[in-house]
C-alpha positions as CSV (number, residue, x, y, z in Angstrom):
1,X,94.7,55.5,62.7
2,X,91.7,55.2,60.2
3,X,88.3,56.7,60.7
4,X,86.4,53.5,62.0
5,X,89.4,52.3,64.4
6,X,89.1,56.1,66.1
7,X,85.1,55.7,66.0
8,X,85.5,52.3,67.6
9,X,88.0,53.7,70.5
10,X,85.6,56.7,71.1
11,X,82.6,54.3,71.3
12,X,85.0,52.5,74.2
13,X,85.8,55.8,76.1
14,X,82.2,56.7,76.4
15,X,81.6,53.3,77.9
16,X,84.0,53.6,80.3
17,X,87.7,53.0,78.9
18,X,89.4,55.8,79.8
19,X,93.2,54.7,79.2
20,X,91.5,54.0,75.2
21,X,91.8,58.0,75.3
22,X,95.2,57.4,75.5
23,X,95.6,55.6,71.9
24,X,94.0,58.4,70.5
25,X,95.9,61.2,71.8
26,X,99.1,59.3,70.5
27,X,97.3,59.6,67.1
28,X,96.3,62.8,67.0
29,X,98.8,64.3,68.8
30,X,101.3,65.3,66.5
31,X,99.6,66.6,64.0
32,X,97.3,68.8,66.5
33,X,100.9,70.1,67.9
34,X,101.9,70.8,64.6
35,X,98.8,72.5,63.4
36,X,98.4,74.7,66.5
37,X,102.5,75.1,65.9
38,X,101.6,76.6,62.4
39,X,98.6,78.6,63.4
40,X,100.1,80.9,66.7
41,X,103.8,80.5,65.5
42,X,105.2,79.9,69.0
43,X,106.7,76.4,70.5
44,X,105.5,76.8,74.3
45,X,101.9,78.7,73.2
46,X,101.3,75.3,70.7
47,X,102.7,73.0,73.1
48,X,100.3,74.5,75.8
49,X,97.1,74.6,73.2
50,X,97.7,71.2,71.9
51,X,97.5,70.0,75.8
52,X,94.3,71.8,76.3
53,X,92.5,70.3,72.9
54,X,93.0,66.9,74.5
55,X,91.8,67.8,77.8
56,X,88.7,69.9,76.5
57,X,88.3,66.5,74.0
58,X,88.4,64.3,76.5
59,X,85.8,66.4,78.7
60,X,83.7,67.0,75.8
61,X,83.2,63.6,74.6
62,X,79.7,63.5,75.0
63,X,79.3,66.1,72.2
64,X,81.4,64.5,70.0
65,X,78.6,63.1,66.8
66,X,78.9,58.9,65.9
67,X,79.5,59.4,62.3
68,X,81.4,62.6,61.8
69,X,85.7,62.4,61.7
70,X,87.0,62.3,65.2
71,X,90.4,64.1,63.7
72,X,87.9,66.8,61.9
73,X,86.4,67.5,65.7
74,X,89.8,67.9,67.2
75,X,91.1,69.9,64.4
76,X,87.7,72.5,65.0
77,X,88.7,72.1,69.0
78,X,92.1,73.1,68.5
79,X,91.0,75.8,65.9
80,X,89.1,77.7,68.9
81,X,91.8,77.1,71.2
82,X,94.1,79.2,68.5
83,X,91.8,81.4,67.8
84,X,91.2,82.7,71.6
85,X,94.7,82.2,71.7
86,X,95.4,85.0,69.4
87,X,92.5,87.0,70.3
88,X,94.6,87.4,74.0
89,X,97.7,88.4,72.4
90,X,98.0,92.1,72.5
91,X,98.8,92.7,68.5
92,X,99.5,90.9,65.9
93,X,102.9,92.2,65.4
94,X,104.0,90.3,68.3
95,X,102.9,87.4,66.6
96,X,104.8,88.0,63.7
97,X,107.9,88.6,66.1
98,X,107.0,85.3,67.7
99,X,107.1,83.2,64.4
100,X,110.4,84.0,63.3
101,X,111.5,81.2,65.4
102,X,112.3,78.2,63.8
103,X,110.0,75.6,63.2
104,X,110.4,72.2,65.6
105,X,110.8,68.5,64.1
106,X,109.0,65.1,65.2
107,X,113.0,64.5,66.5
108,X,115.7,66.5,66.6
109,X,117.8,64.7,63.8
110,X,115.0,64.9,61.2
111,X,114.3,67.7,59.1
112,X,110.6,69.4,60.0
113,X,108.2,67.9,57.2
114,X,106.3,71.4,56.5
115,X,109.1,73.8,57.3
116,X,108.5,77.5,56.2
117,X,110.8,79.9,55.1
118,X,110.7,83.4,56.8
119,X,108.6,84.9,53.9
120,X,106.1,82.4,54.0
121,X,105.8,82.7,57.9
122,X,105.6,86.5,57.7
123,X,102.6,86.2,54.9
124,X,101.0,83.1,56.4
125,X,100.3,85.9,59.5
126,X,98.8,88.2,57.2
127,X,95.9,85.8,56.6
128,X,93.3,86.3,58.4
129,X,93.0,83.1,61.3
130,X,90.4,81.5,59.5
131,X,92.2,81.3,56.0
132,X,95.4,80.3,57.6
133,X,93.6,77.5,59.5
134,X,92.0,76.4,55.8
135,X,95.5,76.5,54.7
136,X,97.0,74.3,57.4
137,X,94.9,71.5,57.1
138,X,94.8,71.6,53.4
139,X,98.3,71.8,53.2
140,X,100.2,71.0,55.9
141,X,97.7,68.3,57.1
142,X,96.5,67.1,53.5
143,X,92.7,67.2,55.2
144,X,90.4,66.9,52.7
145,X,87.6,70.0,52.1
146,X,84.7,68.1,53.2
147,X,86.4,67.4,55.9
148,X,87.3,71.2,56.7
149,X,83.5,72.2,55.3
150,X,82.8,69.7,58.4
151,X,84.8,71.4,61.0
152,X,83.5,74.7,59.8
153,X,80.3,74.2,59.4
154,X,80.5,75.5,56.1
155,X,79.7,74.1,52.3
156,X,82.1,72.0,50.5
157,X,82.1,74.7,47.7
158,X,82.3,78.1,50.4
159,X,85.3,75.7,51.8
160,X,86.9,75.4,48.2
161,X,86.3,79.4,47.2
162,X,88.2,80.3,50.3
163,X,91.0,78.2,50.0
164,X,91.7,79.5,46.5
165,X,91.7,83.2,47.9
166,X,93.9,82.5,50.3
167,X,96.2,80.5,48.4
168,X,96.5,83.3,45.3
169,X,96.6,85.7,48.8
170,X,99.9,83.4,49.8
171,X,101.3,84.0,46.7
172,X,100.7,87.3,46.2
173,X,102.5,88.1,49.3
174,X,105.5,85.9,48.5
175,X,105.8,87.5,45.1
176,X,105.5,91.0,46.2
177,X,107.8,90.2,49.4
178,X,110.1,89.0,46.4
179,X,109.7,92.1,44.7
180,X,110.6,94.2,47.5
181,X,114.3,92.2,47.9
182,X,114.9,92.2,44.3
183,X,114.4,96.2,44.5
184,X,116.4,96.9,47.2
185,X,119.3,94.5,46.0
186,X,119.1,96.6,42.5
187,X,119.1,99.4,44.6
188,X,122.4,98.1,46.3
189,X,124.6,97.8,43.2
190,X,123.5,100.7,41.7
C-alpha cells in the first residue's frame, strides 16, 4: 500500500468507515509483527504488542497528522508499545534468554525473510532500544531515515549519526563474539 492510498483510507475512517481500518491493518500488519518480533525477541509478547498498536491506532486516529506517513506513525506507536514492553520485563537477561527462540515466517514453508543468527540476536540486545529500533526499520524494514527522523522526532542527520554507531556497534559485537569462539576452539586443539 503506497502513501496516498493509506492517506486516502485514513481520511475515510475518520469520516466514518470503520471496516476501511481493516485494509490498513492487512497492510501494516506484517511488518509491525515482525518489527515488534525483532525488537522484544519473543513470539507471544510481539503477537500481543502488534495487537495493541492497531487498537491504540485505531483509537488514536484523531492524532494522527494529514501529510505525515501513516506506516511512520504506526512504526513510532509500536516503538512505545516495545519500549514499555521492555521497561516491564524484570532484566534484560531474560530478554536475551527470550530471543534465542527461533525467528517465525509469513508461513510455515517459507524461509523467515530477516532471519538472525544467535550472534546477531544476542548483540542486537546489547543495543540500547532506541538504536535497535533505528536498526530494524533501516534494515529489516528498508524505512527510509526521514522517515525514522519523522517517527523520532529527530533530524535527518542525528537519525543518520546514530545509525552508523549502532551499525559499527553491531559489528563490533559480531566480530568480537567471533573472536571469542575462534579462541576457545584454539584453546580446544591445543
Amino acid at each position: 500500500m503506497d502513501r496516498m492510498e493509506a492517506e486516502q483510507i485514513v481520511k475515510a475512517v475518520k469520516l466514518g468507515d470503520k471496516e476501511g481500518y481493516g485494509r490498513l491493518v492487512e497492510a501494516y500488519q506484517q511488518r509491525i509483527f515482525r518489527y515488534c518480533f525483532h525488537m522484544l525477541g519473543q513470539l507471544q509478547e510481539a503477537e500481543d504488542v502488534t495487537q495493541d498498536v492497531f487498537i491504540k491506532g485505531f483509537e488514536r486516529l484523531d492524532q494522527y497528522q494529514e501529510g505525515t506517513y501513516f506506516g511512520a506513525w504506526l512504526y513510532k506507536i509500536a516503538y512505545r508499545e516495545c519500549l514499555n514492553k521492555l521497561k516491564r520485563a524484570k532484566t534484560y537477561e531474560r530478554l536475551i534468554r527470550l530471543f534465542a527462540g527461533t525467528v517465525p515466517g509469513a508461513e510455515p514453508d517459507q524461509e523467515p525473510e530477516a532471519e538472525y543468527n544467535a550472534e546477531l540476536r544476542q548483540t542486537m540486545l546489547r543495543l540500547k532500544p532506541e538504536d535497535r529500533h533505528i536498526i530494524l526499520l533501516r534494515i529489516v524494514e528498508e524505512n527510509r531515515f526521514e522517515d525514522i527522523a519523522e517517527q523520532l522526532n529527530m533530524s535527518y542527520a542525528a537519525v543518520r549519526k546514530r545509525y552508523e554507531r549502532a551499525k559499527r556497534k553491531l559489528k563490533n559485537g559480531i566480530s568480537e563474539r567471533e573472536g571469542e569462539t575462534d579462541e576457545q576452539s584454539r584453546s580446544l586443539s591445543c
